[in-house]
C-alpha positions as MATLAB code, in Angstrom:
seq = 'XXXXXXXXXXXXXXXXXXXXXXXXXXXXXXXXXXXXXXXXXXXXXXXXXXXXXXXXXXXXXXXXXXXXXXXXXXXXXXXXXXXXXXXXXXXXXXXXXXXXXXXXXXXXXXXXXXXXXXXXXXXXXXXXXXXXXXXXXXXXXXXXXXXXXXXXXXXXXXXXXXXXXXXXXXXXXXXXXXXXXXXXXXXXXXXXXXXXXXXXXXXXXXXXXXXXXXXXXXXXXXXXXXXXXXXXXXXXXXXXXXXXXXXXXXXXXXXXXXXXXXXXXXXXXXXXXXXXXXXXXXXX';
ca = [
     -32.680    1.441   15.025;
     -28.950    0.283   14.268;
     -25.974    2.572   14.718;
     -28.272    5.292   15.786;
     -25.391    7.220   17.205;
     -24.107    7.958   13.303;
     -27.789    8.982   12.574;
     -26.811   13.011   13.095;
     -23.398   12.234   11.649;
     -24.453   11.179    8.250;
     -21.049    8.979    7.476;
     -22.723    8.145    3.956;
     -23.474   11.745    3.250;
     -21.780   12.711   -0.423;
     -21.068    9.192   -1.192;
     -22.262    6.515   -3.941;
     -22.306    3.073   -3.237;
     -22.924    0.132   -6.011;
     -24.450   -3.184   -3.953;
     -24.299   -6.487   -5.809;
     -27.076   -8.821   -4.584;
     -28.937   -5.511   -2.621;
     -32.418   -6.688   -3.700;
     -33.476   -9.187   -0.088;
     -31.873  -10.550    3.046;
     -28.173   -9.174    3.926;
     -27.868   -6.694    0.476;
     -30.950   -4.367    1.492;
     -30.547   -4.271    4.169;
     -26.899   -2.390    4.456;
     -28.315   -0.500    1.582;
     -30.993    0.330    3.690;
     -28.351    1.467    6.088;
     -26.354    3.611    4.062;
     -29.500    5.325    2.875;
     -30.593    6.521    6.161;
     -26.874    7.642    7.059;
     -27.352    9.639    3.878;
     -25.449    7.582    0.936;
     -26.715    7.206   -2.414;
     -27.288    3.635   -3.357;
     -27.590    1.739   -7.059;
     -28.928   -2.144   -6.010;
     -28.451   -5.029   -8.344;
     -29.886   -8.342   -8.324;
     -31.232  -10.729  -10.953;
     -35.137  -10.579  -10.315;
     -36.398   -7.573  -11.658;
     -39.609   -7.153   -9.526;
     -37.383   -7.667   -6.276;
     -34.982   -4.515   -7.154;
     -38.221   -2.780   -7.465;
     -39.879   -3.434   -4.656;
     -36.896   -3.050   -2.789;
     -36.543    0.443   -4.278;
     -39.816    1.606   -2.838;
     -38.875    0.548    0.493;
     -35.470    2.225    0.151;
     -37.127    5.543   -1.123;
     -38.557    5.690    1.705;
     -35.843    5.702    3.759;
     -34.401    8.503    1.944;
     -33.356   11.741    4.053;
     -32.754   13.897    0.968;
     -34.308   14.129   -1.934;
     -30.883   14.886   -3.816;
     -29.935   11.351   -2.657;
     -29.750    8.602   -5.547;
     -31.280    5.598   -4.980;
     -31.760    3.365   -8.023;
     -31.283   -0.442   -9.359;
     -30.581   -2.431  -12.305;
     -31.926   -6.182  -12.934;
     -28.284   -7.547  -13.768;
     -26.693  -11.245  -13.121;
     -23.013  -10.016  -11.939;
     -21.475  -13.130  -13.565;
     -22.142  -11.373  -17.393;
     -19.296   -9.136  -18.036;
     -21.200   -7.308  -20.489;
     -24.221   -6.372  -18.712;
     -21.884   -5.328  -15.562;
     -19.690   -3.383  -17.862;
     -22.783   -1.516  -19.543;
     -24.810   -0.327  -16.061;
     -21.715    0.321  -14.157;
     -20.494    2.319  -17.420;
     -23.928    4.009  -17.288;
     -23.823    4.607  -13.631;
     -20.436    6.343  -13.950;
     -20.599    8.752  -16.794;
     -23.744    9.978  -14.441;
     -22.843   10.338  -11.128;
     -19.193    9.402  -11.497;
     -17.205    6.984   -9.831;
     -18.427    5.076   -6.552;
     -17.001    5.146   -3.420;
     -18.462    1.915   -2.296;
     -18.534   -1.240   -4.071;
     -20.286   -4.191   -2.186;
     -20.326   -7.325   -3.554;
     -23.090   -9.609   -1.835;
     -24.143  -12.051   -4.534;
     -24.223  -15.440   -3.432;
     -25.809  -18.707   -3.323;
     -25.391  -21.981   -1.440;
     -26.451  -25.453   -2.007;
     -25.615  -28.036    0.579;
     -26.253  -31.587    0.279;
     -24.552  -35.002    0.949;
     -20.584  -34.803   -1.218;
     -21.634  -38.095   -3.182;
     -25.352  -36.336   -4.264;
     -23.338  -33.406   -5.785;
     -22.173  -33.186   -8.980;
     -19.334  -30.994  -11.269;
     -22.388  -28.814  -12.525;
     -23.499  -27.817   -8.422;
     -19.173  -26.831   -7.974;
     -19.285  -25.020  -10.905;
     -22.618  -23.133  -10.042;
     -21.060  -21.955   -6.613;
     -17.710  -21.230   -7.699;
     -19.439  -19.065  -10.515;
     -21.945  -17.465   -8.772;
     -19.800  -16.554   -5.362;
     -16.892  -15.937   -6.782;
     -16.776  -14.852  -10.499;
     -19.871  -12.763   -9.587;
     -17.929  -10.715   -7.414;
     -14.634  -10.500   -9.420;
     -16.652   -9.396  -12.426;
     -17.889   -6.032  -10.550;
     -14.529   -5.671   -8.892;
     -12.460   -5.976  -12.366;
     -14.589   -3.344  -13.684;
     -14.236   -0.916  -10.768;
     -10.755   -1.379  -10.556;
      -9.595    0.759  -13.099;
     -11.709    3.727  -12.397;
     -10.661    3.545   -8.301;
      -6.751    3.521   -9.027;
      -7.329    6.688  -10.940;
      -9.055    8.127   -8.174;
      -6.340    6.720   -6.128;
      -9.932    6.287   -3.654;
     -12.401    3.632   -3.109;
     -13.288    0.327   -1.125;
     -14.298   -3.122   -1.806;
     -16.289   -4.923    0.488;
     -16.641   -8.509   -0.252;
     -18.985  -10.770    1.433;
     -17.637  -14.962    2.496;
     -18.737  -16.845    5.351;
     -17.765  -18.116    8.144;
     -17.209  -20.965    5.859;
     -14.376  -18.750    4.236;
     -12.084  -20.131    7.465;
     -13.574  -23.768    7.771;
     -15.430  -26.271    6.360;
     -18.449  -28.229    7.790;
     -20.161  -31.839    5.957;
     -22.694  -30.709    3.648;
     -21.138  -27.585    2.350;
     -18.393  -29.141    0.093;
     -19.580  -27.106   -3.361;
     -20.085  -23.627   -1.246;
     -16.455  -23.344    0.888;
     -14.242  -23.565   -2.197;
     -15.930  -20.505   -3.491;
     -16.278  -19.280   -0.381;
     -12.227  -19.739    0.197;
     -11.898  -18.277   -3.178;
     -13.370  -14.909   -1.986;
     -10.984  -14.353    0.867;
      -7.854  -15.546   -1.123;
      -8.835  -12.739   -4.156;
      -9.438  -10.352   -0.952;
      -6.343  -11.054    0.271;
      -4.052  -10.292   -2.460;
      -6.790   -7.336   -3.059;
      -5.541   -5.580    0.136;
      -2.479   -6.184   -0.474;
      -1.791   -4.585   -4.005;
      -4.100   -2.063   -3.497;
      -2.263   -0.748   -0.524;
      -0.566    1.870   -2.793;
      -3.641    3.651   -4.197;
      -5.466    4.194   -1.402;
      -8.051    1.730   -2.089;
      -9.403   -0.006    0.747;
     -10.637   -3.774    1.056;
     -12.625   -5.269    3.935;
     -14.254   -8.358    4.054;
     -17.703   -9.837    5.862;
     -17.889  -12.984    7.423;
     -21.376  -13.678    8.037;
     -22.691  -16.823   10.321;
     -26.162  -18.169    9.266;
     -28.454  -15.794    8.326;
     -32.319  -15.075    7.999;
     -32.661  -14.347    5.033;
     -35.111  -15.679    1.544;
     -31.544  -17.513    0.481;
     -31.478  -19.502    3.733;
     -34.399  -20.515    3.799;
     -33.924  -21.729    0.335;
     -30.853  -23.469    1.377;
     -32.548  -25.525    4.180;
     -34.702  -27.582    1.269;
     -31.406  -29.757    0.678;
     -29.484  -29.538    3.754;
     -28.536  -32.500    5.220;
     -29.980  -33.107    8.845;
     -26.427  -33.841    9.950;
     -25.156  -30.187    8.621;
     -28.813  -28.570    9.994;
     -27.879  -29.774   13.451;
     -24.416  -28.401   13.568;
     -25.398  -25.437   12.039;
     -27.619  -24.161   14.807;
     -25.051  -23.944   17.455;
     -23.350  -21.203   15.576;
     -27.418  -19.145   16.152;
     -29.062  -17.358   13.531;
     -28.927  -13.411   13.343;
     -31.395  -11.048   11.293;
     -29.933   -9.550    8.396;
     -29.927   -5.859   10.078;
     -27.189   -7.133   12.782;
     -24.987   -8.396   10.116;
     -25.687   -4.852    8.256;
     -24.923   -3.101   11.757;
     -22.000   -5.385   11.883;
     -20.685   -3.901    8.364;
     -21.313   -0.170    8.478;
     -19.570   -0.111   11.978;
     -16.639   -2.114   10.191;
     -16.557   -0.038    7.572;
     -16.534    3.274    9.574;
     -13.785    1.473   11.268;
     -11.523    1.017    8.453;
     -11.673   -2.472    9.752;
     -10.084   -5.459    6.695;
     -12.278   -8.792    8.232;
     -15.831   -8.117   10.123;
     -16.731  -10.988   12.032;
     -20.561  -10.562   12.935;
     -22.416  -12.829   15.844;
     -20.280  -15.995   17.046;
     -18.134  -15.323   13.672;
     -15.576  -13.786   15.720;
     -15.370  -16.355   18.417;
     -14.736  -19.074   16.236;
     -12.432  -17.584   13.958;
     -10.324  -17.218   16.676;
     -10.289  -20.132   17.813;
     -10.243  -22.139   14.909;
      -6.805  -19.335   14.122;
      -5.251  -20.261   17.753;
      -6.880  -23.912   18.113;
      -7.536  -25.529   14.646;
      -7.001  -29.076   16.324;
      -9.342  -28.345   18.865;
     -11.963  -26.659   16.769;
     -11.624  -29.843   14.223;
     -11.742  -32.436   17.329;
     -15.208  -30.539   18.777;
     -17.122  -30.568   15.369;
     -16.046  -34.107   15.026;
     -17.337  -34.675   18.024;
     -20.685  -33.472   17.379;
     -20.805  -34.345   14.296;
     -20.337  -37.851   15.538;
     -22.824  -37.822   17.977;
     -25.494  -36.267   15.665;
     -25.121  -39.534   13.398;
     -25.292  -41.682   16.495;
     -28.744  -40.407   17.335;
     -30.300  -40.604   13.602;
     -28.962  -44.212   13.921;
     -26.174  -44.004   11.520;
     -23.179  -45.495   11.925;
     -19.751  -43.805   13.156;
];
C-alpha cells in the first residue's frame, strides 16, 4: 500500500477535499488516497454511473464513518452547475481545504488532420475546466486566508512532442494560470502545487491511443508508463511536502534537463523522431 508510513498519521484527518475528474484513472485514485489517510472527499466527473461506482469503492475505503465521501455528475466547464454543487457542498460542510482539479482530455493526431473545433475542445476542457472550479473557490479560500489548489498538466506542460499540437497549448495554459496562482496567492496563505504526470494507465489513455500517431506512440514509450496509484503516491507525498511542481516517474528527469539542456533535449527527440520515420519508410 502507498505512503503506508502516513497510514497511523492520518494527514487527511479533519479535512475536505473537492476532486475534479475523481471518477477513473489518476482522480480516484488520490481520492482513494486521501480517504484512507482519513480526508473527506466530494468526486466529480461527467458520467454519472462512474461517480457511483467509484463511490462504492471509496466507501469502502473509509476509516470513519463520520468521514464524507460523496460525488456529483457535473462537466467543470458549466459555471452554473460548478457554482450550484460547490455552493451546496459549502453551506454543508463548509469550505474545502483541498481543491484538485484533474479534468482532462487529450486527442493526438497528425497537425494537418486537426481542426479549430479539436483546439478548442482541449483548451476548453483542460483548461477552462479547471479555472471554472478554481474561480469559484477563490473567494471563499482568501476569506479563510487557507486552502490549496492542486492542478494537474503534463509533462507536456514543459515541452511539446509531434502529435500532441491541440493538447500542449492547454496543457501550457495550466502551468502559466498556476504560475501567477502562486504568486498572488502568496499573501493569503493559499497554497498552489502543480502535477506533472508522464503517460499514464488509465481508461483516458487508452482512449487516446485510438488516434495517436505511430510516430508519437513510439516516442512516447521511452518516457514508461506508471499506474495511476504511483502518480497518486507521487501527489499526496508532494502535497505533505508543501512542494509547488511534483514531477512523478521520468517527469523529473526530463524536466531538468529539458530546464538545463533545452538544445540537447530538442536535438535527442529529433533524433528519434527521425529515425522512427526512417523505419516506417517515411521520408526525413
Amino acid at each position: 500500500m502507498p505512503l503506508g508510513k502516513y497510514i497511523k498519521q492520518k494527514p487527511f484527518w479533519g479535512t475536505s477535499s473537492i476532486i475534479c475528474g475523481g471518477s477513473k484513472g489518476i482522480g480516484k485514485a488520490i481520492a482513494a488516497d486521501i480517504v484512507q489517510y482519513g480526508g473527506s472527499v466530494l468526486i466529480i466527473a461527467r458520467n454519472k454511473q462512474g461517480v457511483e461506482k467509484a463511490l462504492t469503492e471509496l466507501k469502502q475505503k473509509r476509516i470513519n464513518n463520520k468521514q464524507i465521501i460523496e460525488g456529483q455528475s457535473c462537466d467543470t466547464t458549466s459555471e452554473k452547475a460548478v457554482n450550484r454543487i460547490f455552493s451546496d457542498f459549502i453551506k454543508k460542510y463548509g469550505v474545502p481545504d483541498y481543491l484538485i482539479n484533474n479534468v482532462g482530455y487529450s486527442y493526438p493526431q497528425y497537425i494537418e488532420k486537426l481542426k479549430l473545433t479539436d483546439y478548442k475542445r482541449n483548451m476548453e476542457t483542460n483548461y477552462y475546466g479547471q479555472v471554472i472550479p478554481t474561480l469559484f473557490l477563490l473567494p471563499h479560500f482568501i476569506r479563510a486566508r487557507k486552502g490549496h489548489i492542486i492542478n494537474v498538466a503534463s509533462m507536456l506542460g514543459y515541452f511539446g512532442i509531434m502529435g500532441y499540437a491541440a493538447y500542449c497549448p492547454s496543457k501550457f495554459a495550466v502551468v502559466g494560470f498556476s504560475e501567477v496562482l502562486r504568486h498572488e496567492l502568496k499573501p493569503y496563505n493559499i497554497k498552489v502545487s502543480i502535477l506533472y504526470p508522464p503517460d499514464t494507465d488509465t481508461p483516458g489513455y487508452e482512449k487516446e491511443n485510438q488516434s495517436k500517431p505511430k510516430e508519437c506512440k513510439a516516442l512516447s514509450e521511452s518516457a514508461g508508463l506508471l499506474a495511476p496509484e504511483q502518480i497518486s503516491n507521487a501527489l499526496i507525498t508532494g502535497i505533505l511536502k508543501d512542494k509547488y511542481q511534483i514531477l512523478p516517474g521520468q517527469a523529473g528527469f526530463i524536466y531538468k534537463m529539458y530546464r538545463h539542456f533545452p538544445g540537447l533535449v530538442r536535438k535527442i527527440i529529433d533524433g528519434d523522431y527521425k529515425k522512427i520515420r526512417k523505419k516506417m519508410g517515411k521520408s526525413s
